[in-house]
C-alpha angles and dihedrals in degrees: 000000000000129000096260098043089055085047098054090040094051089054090039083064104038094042103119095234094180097115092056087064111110118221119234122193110265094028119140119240146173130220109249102193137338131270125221087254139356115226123208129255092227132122090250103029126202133192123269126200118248096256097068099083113032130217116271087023109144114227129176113239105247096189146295125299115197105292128359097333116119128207103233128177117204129175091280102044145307118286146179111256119174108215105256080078097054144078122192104228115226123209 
């Protein structure tokens, strides 16, 4: 195997591939890191401050919202997260 091909095939293993996890309704996830503010899945939503949901709190994915927001329902509620916050736990 040459130099290049162990190479590729080393970052092929250790890539973070994550983000490229698609979300279905009912999976479980964790909160990765906290946003400046959570904002709530209502029909009329209002802004949360950023000690409602702690980090590591697991959460089940309710739906999509437009773009890369995500419906989540915690323990305290059910907020608006976009991706980049959250972590699909695997079992």
């Amino acid at each position: 195997m040459s130099a290049i091909l162990k190479e590729k095939v080393f970052w092929e293993k250790t890539l973070d591939t994550s983000a490229d996890i698609e979300f279905k309704t009912g999976d479980r996830v964790r909160l990765a890191t906290v946003p400046p503010y959570f904002k709530t899945a209502e029909p009329v939503p209002m802004l949360r401050p950023p000690n409602v949901v702690q980090m590591g709190e697991e959460g089940v994915i309710l739906g999509r919202a437009p773009g890369e927001v995500w419906s989540v329902r915690f323990a305290r509620g059910a907020y608006l997260l976009d991706r980049q916050y959250l972590e699909m736990i695997v079992d």
